[in-house]
mmCIF file of the N, C-alpha and C atoms, coordinates in Angstrom:
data_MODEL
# 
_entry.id   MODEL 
# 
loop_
_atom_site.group_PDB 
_atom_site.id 
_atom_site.type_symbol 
_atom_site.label_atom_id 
_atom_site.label_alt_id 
_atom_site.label_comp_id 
_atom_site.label_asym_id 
_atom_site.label_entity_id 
_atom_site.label_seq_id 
_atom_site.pdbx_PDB_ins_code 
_atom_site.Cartn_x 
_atom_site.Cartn_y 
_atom_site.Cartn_z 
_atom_site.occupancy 
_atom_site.B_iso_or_equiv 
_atom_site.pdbx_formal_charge 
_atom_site.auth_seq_id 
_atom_site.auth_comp_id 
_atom_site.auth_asym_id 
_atom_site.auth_atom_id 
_atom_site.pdbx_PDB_model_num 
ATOM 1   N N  . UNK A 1 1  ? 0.821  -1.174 0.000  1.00 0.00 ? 1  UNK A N  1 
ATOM 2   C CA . UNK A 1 1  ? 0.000  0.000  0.000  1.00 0.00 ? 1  UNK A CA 1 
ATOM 3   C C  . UNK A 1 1  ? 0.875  1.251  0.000  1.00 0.00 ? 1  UNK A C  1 
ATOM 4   N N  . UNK A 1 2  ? 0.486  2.300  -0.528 1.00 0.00 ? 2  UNK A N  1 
ATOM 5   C CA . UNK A 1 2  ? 1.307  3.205  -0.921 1.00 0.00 ? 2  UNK A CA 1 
ATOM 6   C C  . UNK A 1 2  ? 1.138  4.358  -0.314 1.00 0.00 ? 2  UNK A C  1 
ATOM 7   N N  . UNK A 1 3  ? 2.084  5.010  0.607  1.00 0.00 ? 3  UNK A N  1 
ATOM 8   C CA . UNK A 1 3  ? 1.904  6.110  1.829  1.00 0.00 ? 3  UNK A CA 1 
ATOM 9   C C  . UNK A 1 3  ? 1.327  7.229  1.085  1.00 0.00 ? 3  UNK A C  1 
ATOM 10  N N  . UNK A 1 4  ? 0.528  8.028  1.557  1.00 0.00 ? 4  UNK A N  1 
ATOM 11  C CA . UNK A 1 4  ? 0.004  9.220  1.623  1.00 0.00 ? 4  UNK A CA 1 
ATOM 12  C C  . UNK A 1 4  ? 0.538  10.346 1.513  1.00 0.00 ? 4  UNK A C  1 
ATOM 13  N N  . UNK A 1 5  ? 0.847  11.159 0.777  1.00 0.00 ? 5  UNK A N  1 
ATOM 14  C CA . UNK A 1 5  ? 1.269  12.357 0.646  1.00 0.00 ? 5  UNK A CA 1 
ATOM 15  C C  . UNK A 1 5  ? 1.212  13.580 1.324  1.00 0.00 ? 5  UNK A C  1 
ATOM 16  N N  . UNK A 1 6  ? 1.528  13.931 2.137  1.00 0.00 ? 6  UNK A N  1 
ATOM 17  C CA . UNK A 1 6  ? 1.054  14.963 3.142  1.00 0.00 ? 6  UNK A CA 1 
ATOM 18  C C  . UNK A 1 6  ? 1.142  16.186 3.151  1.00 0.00 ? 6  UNK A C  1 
ATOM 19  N N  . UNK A 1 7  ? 0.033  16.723 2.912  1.00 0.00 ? 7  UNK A N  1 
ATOM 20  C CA . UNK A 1 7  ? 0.629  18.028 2.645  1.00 0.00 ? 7  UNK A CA 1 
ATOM 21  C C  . UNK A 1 7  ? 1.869  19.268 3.134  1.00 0.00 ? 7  UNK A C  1 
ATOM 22  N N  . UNK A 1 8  ? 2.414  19.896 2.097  1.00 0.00 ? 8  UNK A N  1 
ATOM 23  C CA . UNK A 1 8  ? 3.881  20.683 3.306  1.00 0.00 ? 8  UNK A CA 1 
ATOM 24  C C  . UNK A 1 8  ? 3.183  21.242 4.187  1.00 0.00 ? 8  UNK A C  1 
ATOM 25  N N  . UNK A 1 9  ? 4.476  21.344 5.560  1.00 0.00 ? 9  UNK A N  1 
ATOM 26  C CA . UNK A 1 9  ? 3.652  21.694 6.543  1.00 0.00 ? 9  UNK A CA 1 
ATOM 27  C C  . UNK A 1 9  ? 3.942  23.434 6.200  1.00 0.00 ? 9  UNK A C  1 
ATOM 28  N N  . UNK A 1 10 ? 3.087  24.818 6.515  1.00 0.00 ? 10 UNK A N  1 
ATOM 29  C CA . UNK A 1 10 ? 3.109  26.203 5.718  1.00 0.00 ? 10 UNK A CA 1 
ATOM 30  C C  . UNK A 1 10 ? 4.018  26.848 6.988  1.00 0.00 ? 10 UNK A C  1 
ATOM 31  N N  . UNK A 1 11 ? 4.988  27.454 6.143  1.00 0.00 ? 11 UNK A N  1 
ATOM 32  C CA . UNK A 1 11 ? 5.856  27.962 7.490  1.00 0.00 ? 11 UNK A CA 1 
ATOM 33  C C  . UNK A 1 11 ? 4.957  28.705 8.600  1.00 0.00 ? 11 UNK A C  1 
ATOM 34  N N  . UNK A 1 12 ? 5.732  29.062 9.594  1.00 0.00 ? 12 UNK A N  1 
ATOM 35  C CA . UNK A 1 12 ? 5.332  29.746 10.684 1.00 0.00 ? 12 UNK A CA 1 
ATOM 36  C C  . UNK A 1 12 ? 6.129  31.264 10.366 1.00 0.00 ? 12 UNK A C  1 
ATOM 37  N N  . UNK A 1 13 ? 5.271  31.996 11.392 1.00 0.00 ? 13 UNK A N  1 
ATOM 38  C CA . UNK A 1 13 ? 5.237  33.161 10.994 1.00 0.00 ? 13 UNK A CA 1 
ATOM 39  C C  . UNK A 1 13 ? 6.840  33.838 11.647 1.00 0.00 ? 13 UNK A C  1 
ATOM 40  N N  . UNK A 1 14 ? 7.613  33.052 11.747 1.00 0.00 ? 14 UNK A N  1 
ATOM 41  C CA . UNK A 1 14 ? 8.735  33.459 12.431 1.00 0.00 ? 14 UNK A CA 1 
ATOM 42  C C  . UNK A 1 14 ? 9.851  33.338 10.427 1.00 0.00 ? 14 UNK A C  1 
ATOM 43  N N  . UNK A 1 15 ? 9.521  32.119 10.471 1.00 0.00 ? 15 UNK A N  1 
ATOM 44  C CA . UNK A 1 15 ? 9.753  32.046 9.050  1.00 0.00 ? 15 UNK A CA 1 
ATOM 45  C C  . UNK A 1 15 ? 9.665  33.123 8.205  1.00 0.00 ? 15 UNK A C  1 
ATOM 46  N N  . UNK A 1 16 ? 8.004  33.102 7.710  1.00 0.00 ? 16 UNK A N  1 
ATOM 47  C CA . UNK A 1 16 ? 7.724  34.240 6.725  1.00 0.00 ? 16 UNK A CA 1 
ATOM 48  C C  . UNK A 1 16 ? 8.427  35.330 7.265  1.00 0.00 ? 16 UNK A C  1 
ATOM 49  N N  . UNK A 1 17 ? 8.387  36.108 8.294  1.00 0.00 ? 17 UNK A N  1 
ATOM 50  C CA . UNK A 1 17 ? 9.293  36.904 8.593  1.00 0.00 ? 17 UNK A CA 1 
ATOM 51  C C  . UNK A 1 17 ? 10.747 37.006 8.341  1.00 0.00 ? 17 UNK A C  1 
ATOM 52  N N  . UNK A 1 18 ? 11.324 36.368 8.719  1.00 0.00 ? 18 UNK A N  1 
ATOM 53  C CA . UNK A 1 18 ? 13.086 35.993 8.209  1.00 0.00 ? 18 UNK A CA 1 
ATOM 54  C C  . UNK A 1 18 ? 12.441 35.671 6.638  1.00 0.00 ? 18 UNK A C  1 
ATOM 55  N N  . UNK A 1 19 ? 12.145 35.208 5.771  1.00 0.00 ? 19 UNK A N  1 
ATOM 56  C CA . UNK A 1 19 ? 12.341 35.137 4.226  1.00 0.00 ? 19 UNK A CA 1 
ATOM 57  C C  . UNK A 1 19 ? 12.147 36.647 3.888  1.00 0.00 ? 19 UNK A C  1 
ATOM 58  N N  . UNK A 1 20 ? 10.779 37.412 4.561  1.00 0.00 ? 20 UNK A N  1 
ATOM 59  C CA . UNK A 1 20 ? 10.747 38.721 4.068  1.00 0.00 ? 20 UNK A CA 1 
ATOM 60  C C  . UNK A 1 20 ? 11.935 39.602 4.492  1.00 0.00 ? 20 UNK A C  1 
ATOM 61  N N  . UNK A 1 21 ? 12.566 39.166 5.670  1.00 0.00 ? 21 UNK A N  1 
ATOM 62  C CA . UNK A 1 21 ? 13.728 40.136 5.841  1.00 0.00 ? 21 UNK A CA 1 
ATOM 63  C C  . UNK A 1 21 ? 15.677 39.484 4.698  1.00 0.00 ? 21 UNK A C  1 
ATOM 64  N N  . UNK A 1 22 ? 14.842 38.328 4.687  1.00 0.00 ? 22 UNK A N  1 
ATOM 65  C CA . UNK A 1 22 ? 15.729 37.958 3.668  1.00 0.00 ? 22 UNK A CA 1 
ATOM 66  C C  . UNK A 1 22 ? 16.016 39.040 2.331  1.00 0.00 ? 22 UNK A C  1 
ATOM 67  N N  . UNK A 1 23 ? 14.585 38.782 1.495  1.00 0.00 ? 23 UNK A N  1 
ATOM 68  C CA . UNK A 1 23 ? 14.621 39.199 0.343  1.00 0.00 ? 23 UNK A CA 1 
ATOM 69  C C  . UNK A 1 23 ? 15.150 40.986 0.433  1.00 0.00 ? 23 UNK A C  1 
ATOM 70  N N  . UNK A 1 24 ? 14.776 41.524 1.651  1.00 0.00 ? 24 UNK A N  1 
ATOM 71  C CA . UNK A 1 24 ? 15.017 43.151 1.545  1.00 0.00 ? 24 UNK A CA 1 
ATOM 72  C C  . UNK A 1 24 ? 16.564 43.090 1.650  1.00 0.00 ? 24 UNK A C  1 
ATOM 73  N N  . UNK A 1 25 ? 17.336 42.118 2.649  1.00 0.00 ? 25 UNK A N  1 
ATOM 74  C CA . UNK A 1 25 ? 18.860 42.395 2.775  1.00 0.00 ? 25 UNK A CA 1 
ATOM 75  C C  . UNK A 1 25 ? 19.443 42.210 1.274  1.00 0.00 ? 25 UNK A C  1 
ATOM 76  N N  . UNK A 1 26 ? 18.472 41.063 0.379  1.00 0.00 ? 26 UNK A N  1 
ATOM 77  C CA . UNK A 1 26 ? 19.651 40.752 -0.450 1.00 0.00 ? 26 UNK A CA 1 
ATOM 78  C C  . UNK A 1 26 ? 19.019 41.452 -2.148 1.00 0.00 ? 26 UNK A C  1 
ATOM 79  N N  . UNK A 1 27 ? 18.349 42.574 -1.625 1.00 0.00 ? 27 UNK A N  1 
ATOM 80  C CA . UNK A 1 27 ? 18.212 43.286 -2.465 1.00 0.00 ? 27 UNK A CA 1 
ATOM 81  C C  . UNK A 1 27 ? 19.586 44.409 -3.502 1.00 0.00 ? 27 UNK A C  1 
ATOM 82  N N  . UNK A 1 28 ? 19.306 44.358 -4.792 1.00 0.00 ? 28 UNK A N  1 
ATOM 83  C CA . UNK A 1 28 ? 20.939 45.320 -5.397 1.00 0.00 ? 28 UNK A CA 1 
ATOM 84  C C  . UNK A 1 28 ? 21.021 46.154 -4.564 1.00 0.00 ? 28 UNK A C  1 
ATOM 85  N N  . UNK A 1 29 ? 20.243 46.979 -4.153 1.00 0.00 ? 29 UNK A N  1 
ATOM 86  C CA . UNK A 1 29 ? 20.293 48.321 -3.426 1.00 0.00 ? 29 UNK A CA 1 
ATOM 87  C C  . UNK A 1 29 ? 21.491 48.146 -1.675 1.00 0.00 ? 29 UNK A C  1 
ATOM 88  N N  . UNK A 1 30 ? 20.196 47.144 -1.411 1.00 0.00 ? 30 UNK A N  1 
ATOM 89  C CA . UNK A 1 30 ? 20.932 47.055 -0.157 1.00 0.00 ? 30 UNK A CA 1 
ATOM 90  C C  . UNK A 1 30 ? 22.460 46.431 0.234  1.00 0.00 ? 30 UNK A C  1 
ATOM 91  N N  . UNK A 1 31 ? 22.419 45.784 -0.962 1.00 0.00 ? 31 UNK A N  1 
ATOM 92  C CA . UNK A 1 31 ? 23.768 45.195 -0.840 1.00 0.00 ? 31 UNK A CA 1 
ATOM 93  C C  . UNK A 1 31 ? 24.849 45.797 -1.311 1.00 0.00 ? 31 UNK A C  1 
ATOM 94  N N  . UNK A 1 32 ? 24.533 46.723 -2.431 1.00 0.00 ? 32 UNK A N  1 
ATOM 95  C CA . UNK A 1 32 ? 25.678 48.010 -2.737 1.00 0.00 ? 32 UNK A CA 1 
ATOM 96  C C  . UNK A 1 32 ? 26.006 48.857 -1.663 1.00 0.00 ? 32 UNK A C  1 
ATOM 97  N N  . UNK A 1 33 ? 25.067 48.970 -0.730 1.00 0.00 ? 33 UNK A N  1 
ATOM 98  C CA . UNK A 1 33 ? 25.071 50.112 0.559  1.00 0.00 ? 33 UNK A CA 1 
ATOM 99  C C  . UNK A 1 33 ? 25.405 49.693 1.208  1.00 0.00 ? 33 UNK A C  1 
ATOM 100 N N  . UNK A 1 34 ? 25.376 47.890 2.069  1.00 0.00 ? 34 UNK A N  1 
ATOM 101 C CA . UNK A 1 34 ? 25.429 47.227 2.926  1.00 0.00 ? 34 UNK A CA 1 
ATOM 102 C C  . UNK A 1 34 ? 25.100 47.716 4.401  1.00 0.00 ? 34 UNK A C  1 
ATOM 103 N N  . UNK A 1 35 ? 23.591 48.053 3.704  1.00 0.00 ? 35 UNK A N  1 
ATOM 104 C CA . UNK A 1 35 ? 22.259 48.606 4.934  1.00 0.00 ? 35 UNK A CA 1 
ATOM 105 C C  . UNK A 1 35 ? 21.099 48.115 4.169  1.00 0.00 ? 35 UNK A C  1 
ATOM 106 N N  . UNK A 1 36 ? 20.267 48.174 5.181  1.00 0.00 ? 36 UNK A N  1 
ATOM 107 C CA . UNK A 1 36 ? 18.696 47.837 4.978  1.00 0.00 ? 36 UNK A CA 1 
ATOM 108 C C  . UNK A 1 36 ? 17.947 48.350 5.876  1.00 0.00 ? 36 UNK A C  1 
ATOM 109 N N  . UNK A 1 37 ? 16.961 48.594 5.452  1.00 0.00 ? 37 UNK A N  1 
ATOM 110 C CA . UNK A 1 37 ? 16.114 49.598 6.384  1.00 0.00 ? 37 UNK A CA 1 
ATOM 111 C C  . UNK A 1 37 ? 14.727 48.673 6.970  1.00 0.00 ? 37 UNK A C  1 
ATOM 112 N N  . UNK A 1 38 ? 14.455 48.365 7.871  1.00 0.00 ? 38 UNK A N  1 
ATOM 113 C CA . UNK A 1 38 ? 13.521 47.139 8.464  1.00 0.00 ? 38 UNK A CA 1 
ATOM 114 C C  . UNK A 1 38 ? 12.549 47.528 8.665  1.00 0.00 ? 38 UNK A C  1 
ATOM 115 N N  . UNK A 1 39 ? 11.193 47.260 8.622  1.00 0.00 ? 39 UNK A N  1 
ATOM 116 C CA . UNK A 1 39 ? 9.987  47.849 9.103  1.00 0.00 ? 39 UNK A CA 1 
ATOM 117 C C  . UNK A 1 39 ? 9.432  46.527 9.581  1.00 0.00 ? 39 UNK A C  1 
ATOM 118 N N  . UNK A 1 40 ? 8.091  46.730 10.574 1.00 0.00 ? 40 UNK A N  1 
ATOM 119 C CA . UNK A 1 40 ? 7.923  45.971 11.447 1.00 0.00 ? 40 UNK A CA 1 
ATOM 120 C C  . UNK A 1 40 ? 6.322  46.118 10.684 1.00 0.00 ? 40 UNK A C  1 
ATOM 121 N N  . UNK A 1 41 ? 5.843  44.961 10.027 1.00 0.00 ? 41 UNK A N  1 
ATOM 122 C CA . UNK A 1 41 ? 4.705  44.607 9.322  1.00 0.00 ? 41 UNK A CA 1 
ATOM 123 C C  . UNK A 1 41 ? 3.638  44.510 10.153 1.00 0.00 ? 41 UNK A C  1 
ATOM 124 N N  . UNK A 1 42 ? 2.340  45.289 10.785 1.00 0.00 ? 42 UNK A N  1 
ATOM 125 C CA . UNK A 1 42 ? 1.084  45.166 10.943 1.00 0.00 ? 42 UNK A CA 1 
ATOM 126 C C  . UNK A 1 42 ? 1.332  44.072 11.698 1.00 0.00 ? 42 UNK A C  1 
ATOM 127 N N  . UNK A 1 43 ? 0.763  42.637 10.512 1.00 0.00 ? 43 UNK A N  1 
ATOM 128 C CA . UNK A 1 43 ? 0.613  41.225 11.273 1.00 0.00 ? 43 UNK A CA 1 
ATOM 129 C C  . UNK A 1 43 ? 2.141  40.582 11.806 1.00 0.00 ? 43 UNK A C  1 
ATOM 130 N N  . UNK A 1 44 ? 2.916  40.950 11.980 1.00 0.00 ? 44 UNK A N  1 
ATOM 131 C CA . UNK A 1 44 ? 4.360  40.413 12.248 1.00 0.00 ? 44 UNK A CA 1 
ATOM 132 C C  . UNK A 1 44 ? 4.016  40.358 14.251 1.00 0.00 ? 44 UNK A C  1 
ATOM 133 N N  . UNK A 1 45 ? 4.546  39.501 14.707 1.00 0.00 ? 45 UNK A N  1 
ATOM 134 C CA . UNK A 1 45 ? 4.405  38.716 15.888 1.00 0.00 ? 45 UNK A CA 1 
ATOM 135 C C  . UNK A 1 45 ? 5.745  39.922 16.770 1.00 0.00 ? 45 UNK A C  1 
ATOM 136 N N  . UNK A 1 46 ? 5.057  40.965 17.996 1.00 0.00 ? 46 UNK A N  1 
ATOM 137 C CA . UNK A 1 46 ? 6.406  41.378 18.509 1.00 0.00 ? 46 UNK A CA 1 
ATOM 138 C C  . UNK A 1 46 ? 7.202  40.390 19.234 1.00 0.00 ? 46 UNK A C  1 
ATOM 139 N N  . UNK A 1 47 ? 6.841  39.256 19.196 1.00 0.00 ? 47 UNK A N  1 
ATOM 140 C CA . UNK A 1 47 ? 7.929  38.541 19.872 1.00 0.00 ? 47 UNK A CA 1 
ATOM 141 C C  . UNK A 1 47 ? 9.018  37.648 18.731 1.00 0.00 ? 47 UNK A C  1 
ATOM 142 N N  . UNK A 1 48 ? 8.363  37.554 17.349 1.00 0.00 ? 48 UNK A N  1 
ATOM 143 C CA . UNK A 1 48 ? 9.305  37.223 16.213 1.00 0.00 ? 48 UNK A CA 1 
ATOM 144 C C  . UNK A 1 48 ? 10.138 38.209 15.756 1.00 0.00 ? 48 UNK A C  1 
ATOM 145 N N  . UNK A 1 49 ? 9.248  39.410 16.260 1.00 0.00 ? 49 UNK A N  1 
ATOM 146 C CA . UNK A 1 49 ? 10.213 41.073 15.853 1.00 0.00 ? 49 UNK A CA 1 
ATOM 147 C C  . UNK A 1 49 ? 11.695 40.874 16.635 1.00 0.00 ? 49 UNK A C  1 
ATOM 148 N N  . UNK A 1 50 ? 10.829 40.786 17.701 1.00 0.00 ? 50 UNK A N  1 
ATOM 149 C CA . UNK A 1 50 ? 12.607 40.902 18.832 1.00 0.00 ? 50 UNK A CA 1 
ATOM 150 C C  . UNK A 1 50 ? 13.296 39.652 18.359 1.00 0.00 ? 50 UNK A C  1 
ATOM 151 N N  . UNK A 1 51 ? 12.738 38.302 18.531 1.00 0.00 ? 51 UNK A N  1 
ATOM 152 C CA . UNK A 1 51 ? 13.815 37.368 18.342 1.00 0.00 ? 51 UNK A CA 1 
ATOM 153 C C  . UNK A 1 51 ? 14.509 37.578 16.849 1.00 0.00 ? 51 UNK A C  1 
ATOM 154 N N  . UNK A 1 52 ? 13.976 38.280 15.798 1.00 0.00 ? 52 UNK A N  1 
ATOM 155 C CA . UNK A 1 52 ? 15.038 38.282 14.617 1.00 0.00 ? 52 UNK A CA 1 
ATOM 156 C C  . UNK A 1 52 ? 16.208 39.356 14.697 1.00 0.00 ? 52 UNK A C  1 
ATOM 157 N N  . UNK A 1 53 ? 15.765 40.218 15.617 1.00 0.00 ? 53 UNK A N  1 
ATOM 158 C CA . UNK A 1 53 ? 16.602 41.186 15.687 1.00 0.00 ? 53 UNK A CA 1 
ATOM 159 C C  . UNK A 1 53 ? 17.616 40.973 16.744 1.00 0.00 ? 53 UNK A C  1 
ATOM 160 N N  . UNK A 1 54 ? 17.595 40.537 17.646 1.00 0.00 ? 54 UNK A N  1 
ATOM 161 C CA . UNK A 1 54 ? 18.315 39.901 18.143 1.00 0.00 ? 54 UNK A CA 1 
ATOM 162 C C  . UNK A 1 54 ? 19.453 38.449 17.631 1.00 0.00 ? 54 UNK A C  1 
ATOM 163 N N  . UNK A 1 55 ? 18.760 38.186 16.761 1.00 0.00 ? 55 UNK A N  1 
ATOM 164 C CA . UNK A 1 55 ? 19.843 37.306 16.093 1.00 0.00 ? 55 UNK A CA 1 
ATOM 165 C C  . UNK A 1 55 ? 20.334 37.651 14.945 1.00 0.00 ? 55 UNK A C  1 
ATOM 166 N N  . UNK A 1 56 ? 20.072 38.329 14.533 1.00 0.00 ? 56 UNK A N  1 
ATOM 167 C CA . UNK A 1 56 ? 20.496 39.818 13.633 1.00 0.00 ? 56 UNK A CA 1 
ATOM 168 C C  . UNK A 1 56 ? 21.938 40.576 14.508 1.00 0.00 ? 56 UNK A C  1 
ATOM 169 N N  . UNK A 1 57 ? 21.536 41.305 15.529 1.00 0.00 ? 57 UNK A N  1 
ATOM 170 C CA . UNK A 1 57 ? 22.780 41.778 16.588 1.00 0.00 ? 57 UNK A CA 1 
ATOM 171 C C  . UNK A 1 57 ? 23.667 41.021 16.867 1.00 0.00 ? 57 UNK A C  1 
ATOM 172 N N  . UNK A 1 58 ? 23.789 39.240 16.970 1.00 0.00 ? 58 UNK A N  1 
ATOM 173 C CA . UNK A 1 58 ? 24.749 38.442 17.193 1.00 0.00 ? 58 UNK A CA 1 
ATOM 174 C C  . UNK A 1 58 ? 25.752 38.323 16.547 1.00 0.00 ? 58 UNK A C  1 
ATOM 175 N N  . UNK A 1 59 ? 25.317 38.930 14.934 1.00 0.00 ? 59 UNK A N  1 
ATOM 176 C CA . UNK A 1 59 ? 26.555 38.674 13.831 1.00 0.00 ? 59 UNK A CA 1 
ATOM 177 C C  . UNK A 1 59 ? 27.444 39.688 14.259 1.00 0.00 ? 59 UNK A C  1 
ATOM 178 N N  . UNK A 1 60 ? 28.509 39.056 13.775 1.00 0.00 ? 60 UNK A N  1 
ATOM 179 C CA . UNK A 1 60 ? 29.637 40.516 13.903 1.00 0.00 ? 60 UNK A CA 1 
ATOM 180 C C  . UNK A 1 60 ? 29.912 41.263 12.814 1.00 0.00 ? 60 UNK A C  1 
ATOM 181 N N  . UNK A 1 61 ? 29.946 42.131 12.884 1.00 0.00 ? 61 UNK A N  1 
ATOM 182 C CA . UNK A 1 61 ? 30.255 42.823 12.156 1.00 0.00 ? 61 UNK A CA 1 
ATOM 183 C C  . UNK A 1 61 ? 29.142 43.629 11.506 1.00 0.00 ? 61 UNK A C  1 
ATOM 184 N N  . UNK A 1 62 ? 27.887 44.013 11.999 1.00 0.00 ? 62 UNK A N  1 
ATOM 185 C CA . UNK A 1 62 ? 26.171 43.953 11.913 1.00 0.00 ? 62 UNK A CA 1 
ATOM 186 C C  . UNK A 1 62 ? 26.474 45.121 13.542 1.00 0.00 ? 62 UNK A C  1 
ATOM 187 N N  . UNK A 1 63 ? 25.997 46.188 12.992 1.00 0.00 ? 63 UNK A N  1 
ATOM 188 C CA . UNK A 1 63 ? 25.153 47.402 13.249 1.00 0.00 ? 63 UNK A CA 1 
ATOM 189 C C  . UNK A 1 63 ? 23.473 47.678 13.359 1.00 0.00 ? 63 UNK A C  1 
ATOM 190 N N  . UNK A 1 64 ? 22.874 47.714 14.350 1.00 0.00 ? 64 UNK A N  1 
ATOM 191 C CA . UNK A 1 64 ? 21.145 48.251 14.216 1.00 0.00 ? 64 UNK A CA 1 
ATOM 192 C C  . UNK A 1 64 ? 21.216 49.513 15.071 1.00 0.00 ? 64 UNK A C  1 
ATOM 193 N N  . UNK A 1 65 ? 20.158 50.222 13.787 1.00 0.00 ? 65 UNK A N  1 
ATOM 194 C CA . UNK A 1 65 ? 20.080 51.800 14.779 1.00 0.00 ? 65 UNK A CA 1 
ATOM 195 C C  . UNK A 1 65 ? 18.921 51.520 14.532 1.00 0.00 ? 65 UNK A C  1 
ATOM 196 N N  . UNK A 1 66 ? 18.282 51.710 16.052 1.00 0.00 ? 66 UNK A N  1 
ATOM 197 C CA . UNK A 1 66 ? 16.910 51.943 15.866 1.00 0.00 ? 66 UNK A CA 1 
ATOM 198 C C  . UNK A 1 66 ? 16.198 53.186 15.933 1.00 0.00 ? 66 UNK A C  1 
ATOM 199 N N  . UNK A 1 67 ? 15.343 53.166 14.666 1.00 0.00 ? 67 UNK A N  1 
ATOM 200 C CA . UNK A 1 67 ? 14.484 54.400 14.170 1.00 0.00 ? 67 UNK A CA 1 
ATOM 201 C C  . UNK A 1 67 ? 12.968 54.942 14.906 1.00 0.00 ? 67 UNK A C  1 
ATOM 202 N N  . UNK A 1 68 ? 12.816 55.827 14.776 1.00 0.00 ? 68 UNK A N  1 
ATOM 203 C CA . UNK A 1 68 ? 11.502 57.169 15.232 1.00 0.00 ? 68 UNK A CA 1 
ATOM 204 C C  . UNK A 1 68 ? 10.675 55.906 14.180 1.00 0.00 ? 68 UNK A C  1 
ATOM 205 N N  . UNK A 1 69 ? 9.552  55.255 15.254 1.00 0.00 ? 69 UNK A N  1 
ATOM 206 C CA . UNK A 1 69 ? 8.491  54.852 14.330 1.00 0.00 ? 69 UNK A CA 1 
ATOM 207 C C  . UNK A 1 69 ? 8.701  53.314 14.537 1.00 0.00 ? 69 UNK A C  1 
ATOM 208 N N  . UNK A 1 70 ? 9.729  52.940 15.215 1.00 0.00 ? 70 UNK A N  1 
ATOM 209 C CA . UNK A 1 70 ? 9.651  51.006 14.959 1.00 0.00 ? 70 UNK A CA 1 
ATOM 210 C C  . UNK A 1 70 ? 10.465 50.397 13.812 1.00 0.00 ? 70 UNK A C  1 
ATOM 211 N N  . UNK A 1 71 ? 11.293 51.550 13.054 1.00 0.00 ? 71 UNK A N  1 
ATOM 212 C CA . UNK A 1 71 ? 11.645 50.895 11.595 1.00 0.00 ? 71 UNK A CA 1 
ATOM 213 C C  . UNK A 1 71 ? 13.600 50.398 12.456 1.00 0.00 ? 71 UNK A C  1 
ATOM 214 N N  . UNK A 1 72 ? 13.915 49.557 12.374 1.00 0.00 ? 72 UNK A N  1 
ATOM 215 C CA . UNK A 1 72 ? 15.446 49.501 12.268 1.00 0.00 ? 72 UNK A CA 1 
ATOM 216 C C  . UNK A 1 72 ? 16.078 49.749 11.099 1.00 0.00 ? 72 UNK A C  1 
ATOM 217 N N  . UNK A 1 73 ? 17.586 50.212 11.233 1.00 0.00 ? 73 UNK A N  1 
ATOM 218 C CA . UNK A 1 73 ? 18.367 50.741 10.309 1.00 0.00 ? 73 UNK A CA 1 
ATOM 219 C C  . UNK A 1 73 ? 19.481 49.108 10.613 1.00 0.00 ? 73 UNK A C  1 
ATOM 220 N N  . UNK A 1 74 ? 19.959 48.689 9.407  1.00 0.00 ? 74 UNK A N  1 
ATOM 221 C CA . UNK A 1 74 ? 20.815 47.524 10.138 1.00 0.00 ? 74 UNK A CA 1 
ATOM 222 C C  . UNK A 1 74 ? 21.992 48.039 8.744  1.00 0.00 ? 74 UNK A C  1 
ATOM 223 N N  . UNK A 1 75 ? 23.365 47.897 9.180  1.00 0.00 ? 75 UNK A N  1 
ATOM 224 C CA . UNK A 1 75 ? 24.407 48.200 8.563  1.00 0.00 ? 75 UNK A CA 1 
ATOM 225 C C  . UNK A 1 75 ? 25.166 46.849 8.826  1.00 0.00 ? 75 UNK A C  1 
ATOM 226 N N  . UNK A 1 76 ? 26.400 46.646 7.519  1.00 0.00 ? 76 UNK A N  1 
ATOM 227 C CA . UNK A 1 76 ? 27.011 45.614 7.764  1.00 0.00 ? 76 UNK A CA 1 
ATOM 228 C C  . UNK A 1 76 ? 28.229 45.987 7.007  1.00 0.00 ? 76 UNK A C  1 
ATOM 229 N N  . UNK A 1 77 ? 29.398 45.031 7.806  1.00 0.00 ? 77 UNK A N  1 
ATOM 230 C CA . UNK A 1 77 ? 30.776 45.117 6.824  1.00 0.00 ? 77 UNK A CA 1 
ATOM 231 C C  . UNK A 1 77 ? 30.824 43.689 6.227  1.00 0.00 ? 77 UNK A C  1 
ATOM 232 N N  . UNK A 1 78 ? 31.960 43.843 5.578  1.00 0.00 ? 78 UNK A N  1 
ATOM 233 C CA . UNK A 1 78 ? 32.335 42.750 4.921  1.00 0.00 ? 78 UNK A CA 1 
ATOM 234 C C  . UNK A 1 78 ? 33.557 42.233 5.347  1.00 0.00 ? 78 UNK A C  1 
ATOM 235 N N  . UNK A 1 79 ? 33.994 41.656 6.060  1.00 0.00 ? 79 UNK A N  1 
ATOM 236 C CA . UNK A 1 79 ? 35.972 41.373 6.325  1.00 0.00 ? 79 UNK A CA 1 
ATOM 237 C C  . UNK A 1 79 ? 36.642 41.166 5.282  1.00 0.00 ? 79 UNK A C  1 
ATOM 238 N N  . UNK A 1 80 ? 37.833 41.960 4.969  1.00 0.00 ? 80 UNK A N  1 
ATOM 239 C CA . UNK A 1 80 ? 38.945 41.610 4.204  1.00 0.00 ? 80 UNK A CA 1 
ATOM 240 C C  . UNK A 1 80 ? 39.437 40.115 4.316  1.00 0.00 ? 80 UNK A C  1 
ATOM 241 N N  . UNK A 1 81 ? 39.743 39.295 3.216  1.00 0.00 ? 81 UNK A N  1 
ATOM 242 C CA . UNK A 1 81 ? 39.760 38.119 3.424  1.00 0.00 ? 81 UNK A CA 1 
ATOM 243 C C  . UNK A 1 81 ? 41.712 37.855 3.294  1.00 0.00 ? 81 UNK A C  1 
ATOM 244 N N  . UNK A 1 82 ? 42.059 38.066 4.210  1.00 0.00 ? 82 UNK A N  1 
ATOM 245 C CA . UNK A 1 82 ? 43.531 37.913 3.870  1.00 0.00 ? 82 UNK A CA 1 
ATOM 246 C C  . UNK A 1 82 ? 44.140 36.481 2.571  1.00 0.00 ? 82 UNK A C  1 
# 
């Protein structure tokens, strides 16, 4: 007998969040500047807000200024690769 197909399980909203903050970091713009400017979406969970931003702050070399209004400013370097 032949198993059942199950449907994917639909990310969680911690997910959709990190893919949408995905696509803005790795936008031409932002990546020529190596900044992105963050806004905090209506339906976005404040407790997925803090935990991305917070693991956002862990990288090194990763800057957040936070903005008038809820928006973060996040800056980044690149290391010279000897």
């Amino acid at each position: 007998m032949a198993k059942a197909k199950q449907a994917p399980k639909p990310p969680t909203s911690y997910e959709l969040l990190g893919m949408r903050i995905h696509k803005i970091i790795n936008t031409p713009r932002s990546q020529a500047s190596k900044s992105a400017l963050l806004e905090r979406a209506a339906n976005d969970s404040p407790e997925d807000w803090d935990r991305i931003l917070e693991e956002i702050a862990e990288n090194d070399n990763v800057t957040i200024a936070h903005r008038d209004g809820g928006a973060v400013h996040i800056f980044w370097t690149v290391p010279k690769e000897d």
